[in-house]
Biopython code that builds the backbone (N, CA, C, O; Angstrom):
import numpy as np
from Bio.PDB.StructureBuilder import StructureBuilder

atoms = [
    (1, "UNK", "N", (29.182, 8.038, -30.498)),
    (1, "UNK", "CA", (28.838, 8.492, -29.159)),
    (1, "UNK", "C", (29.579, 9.793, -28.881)),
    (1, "UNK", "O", (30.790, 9.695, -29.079)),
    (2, "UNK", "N", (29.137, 11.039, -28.455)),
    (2, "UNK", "CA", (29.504, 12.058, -28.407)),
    (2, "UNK", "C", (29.918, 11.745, -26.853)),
    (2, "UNK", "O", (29.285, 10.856, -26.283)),
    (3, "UNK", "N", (30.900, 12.403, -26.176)),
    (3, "UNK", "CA", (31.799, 12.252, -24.954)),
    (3, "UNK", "C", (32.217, 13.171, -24.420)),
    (3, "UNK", "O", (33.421, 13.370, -24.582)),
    (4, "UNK", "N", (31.530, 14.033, -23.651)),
    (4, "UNK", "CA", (31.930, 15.530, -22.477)),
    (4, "UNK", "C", (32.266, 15.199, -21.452)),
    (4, "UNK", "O", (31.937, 14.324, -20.650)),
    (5, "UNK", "N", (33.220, 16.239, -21.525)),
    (5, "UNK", "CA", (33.139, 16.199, -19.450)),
    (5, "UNK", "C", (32.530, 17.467, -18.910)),
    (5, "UNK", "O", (32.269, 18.540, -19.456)),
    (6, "UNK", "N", (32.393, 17.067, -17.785)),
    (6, "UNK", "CA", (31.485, 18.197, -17.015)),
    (6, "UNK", "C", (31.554, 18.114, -15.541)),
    (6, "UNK", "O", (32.049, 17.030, -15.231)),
    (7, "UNK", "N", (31.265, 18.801, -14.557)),
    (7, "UNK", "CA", (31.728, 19.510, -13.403)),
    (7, "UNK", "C", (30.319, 19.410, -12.455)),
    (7, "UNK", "O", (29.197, 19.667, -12.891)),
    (8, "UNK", "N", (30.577, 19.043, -11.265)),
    (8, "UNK", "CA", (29.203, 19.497, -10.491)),
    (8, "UNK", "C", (28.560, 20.733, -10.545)),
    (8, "UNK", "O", (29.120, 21.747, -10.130)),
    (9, "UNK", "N", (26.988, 20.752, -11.206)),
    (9, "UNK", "CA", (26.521, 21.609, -10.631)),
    (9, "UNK", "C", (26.400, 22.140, -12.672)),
    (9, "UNK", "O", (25.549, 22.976, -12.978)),
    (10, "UNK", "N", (27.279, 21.562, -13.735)),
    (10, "UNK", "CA", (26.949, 21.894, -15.112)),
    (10, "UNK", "C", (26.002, 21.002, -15.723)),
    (10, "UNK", "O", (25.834, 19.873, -15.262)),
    (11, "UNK", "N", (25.388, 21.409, -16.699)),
    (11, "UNK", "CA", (24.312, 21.081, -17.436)),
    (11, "UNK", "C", (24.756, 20.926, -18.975)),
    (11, "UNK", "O", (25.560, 21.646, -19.567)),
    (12, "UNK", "N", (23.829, 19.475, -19.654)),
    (12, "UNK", "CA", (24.292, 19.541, -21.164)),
    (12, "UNK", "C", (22.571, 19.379, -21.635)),
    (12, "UNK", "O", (21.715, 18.733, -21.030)),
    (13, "UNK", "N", (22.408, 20.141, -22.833)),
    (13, "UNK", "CA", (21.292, 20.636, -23.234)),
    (13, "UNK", "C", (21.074, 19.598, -24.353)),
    (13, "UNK", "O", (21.889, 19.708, -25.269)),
    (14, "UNK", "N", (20.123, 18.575, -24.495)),
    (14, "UNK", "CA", (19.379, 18.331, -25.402)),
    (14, "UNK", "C", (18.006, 18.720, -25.788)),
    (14, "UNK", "O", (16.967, 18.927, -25.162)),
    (15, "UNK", "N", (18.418, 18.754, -27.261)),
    (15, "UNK", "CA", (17.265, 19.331, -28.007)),
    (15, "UNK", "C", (17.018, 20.968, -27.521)),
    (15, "UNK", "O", (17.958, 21.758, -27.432)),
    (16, "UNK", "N", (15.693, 21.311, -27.244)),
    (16, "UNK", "CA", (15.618, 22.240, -26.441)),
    (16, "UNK", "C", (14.579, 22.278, -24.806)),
    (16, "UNK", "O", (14.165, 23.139, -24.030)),
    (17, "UNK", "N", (14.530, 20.908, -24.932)),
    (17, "UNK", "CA", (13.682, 21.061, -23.847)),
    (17, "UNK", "C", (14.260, 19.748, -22.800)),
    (17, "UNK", "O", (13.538, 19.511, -21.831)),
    (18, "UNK", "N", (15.485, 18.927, -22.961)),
    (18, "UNK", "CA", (16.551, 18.273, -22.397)),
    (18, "UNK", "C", (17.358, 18.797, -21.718)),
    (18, "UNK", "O", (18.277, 19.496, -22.143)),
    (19, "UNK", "N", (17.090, 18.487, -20.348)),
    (19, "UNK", "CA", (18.814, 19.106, -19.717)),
    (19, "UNK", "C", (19.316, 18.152, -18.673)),
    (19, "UNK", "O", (18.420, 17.452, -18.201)),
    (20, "UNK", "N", (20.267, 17.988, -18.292)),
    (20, "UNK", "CA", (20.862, 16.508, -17.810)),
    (20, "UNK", "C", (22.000, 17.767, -16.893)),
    (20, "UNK", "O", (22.722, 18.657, -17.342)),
    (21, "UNK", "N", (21.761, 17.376, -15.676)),
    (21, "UNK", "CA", (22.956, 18.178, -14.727)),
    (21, "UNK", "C", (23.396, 17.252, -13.693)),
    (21, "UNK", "O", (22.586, 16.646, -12.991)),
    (22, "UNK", "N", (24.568, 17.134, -13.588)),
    (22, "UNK", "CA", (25.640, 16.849, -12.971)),
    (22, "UNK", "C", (25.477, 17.326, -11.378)),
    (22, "UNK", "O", (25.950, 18.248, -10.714)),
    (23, "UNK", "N", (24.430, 16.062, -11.070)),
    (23, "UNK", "CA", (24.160, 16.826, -8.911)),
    (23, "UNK", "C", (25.004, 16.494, -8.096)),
    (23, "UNK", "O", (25.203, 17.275, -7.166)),
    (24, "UNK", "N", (25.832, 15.159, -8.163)),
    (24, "UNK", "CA", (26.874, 14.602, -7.315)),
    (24, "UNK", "C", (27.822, 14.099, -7.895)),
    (24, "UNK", "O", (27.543, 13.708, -9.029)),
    (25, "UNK", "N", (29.064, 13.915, -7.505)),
    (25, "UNK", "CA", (30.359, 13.299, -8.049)),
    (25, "UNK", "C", (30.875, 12.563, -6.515)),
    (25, "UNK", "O", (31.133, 13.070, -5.423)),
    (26, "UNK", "N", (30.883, 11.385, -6.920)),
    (26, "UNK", "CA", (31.540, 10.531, -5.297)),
    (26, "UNK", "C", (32.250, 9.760, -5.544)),
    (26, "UNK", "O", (31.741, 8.654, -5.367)),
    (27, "UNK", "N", (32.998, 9.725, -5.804)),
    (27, "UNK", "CA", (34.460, 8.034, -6.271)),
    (27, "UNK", "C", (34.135, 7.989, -7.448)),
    (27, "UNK", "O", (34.305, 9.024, -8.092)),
    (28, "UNK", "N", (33.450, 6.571, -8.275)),
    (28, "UNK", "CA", (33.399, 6.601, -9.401)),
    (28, "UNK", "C", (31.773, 6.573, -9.587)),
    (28, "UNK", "O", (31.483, 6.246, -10.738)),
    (29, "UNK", "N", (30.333, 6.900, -8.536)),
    (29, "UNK", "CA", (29.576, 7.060, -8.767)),
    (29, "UNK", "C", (29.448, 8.521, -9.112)),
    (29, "UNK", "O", (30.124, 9.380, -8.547)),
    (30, "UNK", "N", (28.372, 8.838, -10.261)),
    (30, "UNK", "CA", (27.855, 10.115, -10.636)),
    (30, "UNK", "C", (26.525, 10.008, -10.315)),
    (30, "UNK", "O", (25.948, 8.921, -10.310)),
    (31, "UNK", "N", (26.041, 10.957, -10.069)),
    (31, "UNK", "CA", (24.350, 11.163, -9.880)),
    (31, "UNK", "C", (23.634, 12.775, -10.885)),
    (31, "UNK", "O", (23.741, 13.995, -10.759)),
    (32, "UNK", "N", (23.082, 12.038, -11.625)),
    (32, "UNK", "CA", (22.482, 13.265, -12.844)),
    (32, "UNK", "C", (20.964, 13.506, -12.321)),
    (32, "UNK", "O", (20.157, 12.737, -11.798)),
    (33, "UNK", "N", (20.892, 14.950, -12.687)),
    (33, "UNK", "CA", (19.529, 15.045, -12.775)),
    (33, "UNK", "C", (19.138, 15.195, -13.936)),
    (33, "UNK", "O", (19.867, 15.756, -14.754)),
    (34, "UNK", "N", (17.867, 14.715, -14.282)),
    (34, "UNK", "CA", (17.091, 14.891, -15.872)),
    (34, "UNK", "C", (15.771, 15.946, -15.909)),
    (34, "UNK", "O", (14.744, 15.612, -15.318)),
    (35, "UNK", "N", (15.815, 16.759, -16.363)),
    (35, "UNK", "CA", (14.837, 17.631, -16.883)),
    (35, "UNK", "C", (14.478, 17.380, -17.856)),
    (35, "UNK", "O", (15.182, 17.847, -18.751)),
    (36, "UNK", "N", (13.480, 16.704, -18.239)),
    (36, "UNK", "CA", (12.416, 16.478, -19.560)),
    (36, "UNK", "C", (10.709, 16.458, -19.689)),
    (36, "UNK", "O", (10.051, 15.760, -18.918)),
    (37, "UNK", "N", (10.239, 17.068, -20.455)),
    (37, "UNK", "CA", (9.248, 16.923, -20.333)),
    (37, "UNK", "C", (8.088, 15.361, -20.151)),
    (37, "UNK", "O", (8.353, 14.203, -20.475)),
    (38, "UNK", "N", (7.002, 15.824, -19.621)),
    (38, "UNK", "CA", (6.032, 14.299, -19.248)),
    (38, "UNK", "C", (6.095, 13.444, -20.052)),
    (38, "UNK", "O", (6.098, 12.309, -19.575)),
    (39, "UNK", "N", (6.176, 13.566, -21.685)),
    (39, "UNK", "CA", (5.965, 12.565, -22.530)),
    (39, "UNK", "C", (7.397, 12.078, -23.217)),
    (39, "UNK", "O", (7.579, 11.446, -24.257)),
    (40, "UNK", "N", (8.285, 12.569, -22.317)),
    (40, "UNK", "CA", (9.605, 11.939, -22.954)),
    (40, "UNK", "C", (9.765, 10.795, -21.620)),
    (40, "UNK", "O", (9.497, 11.102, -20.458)),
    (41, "UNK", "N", (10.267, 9.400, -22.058)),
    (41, "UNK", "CA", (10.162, 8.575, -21.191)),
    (41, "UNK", "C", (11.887, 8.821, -20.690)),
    (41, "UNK", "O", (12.859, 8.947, -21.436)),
    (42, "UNK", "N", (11.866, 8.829, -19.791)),
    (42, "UNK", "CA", (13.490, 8.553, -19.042)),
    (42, "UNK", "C", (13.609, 7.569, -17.895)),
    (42, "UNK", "O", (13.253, 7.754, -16.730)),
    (43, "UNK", "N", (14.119, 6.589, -18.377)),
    (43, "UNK", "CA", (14.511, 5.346, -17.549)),
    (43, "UNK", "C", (16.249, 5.073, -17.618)),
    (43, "UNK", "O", (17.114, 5.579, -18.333)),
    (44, "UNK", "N", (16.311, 4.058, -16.553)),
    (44, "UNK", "CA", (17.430, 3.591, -16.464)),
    (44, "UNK", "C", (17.448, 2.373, -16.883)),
    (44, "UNK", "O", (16.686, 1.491, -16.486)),
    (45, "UNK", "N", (18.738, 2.187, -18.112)),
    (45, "UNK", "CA", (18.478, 1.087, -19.286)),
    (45, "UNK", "C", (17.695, 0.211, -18.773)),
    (45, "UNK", "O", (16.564, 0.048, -19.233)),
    (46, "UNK", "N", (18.321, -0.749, -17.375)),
    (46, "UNK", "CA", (17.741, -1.884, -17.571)),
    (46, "UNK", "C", (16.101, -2.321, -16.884)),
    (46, "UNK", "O", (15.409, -3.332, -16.761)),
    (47, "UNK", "N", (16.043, -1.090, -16.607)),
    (47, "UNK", "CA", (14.269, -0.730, -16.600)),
    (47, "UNK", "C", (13.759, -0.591, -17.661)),
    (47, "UNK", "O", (12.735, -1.258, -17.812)),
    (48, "UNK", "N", (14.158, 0.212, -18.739)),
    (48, "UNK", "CA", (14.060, -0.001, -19.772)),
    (48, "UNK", "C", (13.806, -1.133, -20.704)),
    (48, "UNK", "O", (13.047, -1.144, -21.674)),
    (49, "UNK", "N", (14.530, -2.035, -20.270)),
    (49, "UNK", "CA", (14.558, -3.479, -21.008)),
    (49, "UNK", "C", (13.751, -4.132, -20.429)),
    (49, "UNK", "O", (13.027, -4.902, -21.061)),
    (50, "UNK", "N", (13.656, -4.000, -19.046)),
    (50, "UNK", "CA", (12.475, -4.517, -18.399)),
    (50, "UNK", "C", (10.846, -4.554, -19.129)),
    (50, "UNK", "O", (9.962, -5.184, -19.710)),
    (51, "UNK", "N", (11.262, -3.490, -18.623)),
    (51, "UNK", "CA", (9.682, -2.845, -20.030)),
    (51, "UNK", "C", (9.061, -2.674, -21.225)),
    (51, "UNK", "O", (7.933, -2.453, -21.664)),
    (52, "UNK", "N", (10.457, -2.893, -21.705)),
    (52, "UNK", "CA", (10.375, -3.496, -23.765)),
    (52, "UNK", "C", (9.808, -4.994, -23.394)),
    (52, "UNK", "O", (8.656, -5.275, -23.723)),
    (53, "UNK", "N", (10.754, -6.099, -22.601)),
    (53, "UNK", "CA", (10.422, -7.281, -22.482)),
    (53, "UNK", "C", (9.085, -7.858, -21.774)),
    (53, "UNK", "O", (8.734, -9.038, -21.799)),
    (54, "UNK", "N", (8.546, -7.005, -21.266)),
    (54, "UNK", "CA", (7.083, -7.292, -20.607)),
    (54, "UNK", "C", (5.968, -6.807, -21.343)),
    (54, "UNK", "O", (4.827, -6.979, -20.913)),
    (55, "UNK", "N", (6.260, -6.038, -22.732)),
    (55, "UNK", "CA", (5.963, -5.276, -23.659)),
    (55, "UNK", "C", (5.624, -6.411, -24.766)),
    (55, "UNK", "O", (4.582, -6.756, -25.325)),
    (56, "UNK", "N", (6.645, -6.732, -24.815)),
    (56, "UNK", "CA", (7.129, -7.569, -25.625)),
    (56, "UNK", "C", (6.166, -9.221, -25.599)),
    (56, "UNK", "O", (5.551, -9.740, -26.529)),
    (57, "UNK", "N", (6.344, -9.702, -24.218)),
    (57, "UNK", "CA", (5.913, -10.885, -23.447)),
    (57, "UNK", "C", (4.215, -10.484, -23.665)),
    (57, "UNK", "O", (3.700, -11.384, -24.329)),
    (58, "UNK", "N", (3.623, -9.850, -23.451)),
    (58, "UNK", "CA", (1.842, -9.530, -23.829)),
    (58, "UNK", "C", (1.857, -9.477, -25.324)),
    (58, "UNK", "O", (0.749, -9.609, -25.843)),
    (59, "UNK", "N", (2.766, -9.329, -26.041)),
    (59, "UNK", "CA", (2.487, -9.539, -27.863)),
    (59, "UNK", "C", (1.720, -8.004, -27.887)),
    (59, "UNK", "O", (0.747, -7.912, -28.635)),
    (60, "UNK", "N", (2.130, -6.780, -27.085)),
    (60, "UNK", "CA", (1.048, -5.391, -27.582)),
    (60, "UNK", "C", (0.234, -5.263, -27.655)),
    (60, "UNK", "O", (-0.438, -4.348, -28.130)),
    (61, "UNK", "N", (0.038, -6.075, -27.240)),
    (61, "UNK", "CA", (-1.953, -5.957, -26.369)),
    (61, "UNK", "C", (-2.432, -4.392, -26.696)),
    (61, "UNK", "O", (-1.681, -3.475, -27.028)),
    (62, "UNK", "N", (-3.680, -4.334, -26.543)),
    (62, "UNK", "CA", (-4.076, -2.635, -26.653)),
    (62, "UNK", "C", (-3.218, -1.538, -27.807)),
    (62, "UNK", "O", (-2.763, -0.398, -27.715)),
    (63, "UNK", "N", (-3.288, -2.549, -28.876)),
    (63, "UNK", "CA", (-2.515, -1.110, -29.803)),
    (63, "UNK", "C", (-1.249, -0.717, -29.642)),
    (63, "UNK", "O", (-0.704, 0.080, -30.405)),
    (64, "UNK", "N", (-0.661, -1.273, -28.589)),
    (64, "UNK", "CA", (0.745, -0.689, -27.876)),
    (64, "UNK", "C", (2.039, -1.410, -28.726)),
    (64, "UNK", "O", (3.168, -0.939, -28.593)),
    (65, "UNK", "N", (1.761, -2.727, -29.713)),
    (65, "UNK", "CA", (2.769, -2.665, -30.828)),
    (65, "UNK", "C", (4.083, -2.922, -30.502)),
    (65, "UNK", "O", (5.121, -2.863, -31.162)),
    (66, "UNK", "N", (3.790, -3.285, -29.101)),
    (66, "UNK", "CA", (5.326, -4.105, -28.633)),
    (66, "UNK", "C", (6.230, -2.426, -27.566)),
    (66, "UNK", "O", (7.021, -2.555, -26.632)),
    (67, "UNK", "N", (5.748, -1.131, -28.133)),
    (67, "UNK", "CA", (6.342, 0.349, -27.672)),
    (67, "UNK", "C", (6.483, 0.263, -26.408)),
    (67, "UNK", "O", (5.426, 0.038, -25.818)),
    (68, "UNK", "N", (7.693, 0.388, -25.565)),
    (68, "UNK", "CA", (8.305, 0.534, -24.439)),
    (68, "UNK", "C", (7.132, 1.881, -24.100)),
    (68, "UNK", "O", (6.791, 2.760, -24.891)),
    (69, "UNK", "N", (6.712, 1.703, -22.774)),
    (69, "UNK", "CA", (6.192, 3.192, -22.431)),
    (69, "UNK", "C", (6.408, 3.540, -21.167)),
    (69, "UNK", "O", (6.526, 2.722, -20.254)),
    (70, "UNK", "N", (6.472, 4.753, -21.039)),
    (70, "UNK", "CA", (7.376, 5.564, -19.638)),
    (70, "UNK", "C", (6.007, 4.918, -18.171)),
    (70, "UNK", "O", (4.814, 4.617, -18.156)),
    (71, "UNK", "N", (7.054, 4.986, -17.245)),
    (71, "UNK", "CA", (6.896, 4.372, -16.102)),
    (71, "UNK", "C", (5.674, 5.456, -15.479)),
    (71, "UNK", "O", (4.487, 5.196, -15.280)),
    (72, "UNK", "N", (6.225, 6.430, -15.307)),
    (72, "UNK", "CA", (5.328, 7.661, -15.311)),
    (72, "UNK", "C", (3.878, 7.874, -15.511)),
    (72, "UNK", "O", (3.072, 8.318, -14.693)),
    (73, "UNK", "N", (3.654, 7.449, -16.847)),
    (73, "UNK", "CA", (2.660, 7.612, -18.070)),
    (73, "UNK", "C", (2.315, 6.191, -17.151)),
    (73, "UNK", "O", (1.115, 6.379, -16.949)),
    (74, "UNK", "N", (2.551, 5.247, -16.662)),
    (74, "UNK", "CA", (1.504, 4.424, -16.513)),
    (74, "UNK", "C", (0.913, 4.395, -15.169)),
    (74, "UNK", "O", (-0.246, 4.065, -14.915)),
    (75, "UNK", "N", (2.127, 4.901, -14.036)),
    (75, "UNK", "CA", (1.425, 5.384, -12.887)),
    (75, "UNK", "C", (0.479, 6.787, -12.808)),
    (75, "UNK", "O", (0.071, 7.109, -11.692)),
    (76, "UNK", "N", (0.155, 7.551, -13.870)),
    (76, "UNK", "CA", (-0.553, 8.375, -13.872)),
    (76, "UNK", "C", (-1.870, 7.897, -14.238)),
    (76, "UNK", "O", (-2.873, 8.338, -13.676)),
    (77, "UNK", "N", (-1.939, 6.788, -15.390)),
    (77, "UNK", "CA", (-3.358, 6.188, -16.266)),
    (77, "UNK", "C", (-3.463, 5.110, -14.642)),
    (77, "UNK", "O", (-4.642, 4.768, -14.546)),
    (78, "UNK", "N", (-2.916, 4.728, -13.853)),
    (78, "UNK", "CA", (-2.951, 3.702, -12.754)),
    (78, "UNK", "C", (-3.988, 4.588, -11.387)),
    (78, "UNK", "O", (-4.902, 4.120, -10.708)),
    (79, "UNK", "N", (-3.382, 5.991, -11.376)),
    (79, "UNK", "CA", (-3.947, 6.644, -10.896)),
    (79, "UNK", "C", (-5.302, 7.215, -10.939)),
    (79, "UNK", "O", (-6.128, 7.441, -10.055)),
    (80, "UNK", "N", (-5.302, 7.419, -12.465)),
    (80, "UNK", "CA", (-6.862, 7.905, -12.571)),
    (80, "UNK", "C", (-7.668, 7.119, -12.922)),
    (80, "UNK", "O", (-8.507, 7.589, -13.691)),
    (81, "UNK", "N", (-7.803, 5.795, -12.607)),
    (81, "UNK", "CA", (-8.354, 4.870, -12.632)),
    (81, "UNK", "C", (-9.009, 4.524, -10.782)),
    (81, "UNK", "O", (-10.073, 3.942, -10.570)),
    (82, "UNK", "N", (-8.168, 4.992, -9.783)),
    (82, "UNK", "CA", (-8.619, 4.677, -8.915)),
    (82, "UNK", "C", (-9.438, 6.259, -8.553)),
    (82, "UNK", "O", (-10.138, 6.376, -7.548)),
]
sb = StructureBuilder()
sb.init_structure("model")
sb.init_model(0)
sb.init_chain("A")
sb.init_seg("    ")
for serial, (resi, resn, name, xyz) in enumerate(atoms, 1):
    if name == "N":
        sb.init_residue(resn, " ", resi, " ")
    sb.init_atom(name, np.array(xyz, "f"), 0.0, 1.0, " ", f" {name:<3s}", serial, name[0])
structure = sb.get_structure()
């Protein structure tokens, strides 16, 4: 696990199209912002797990192979459906 510190208001660059900035510092809560593009999924783990396990629980129905998929990506296919 790689381990920085960083300052309100700095940014750490993944890849090249990742950037994660540092919006609030309050006691021992932090608040990040994430810049990533549409098809990178960014959740918070245990949404995450949420969504492997309900993934998981349908056996991959539709080709989907058990693949966690971004929250995003499904309120958008949710959308253009109505």
């Amino acid at each position: 696990m790689l381990v920085l510190s960083r300052q309100r208001d700095e940014t750490i660059v993944i890849g090249d199209d990742i950037e994660i900035t540092i919006v609030d510092i309050r006691g021992e809560k932090v608040r990040l912002g994430i810049n990533a593009p549409p098809h990178v999924p960014v959740h918070r783990k245990e949404v995450y797990e949420a969504i492997k396990r309900e993934s998981q629980a349908q056996g991959g129905k539709n080709g989907e192979g058990g693949h966690v998929k971004s929250l995003a990506l499904r309120k958008n296919r949710t959308e253009q459906k109505q």
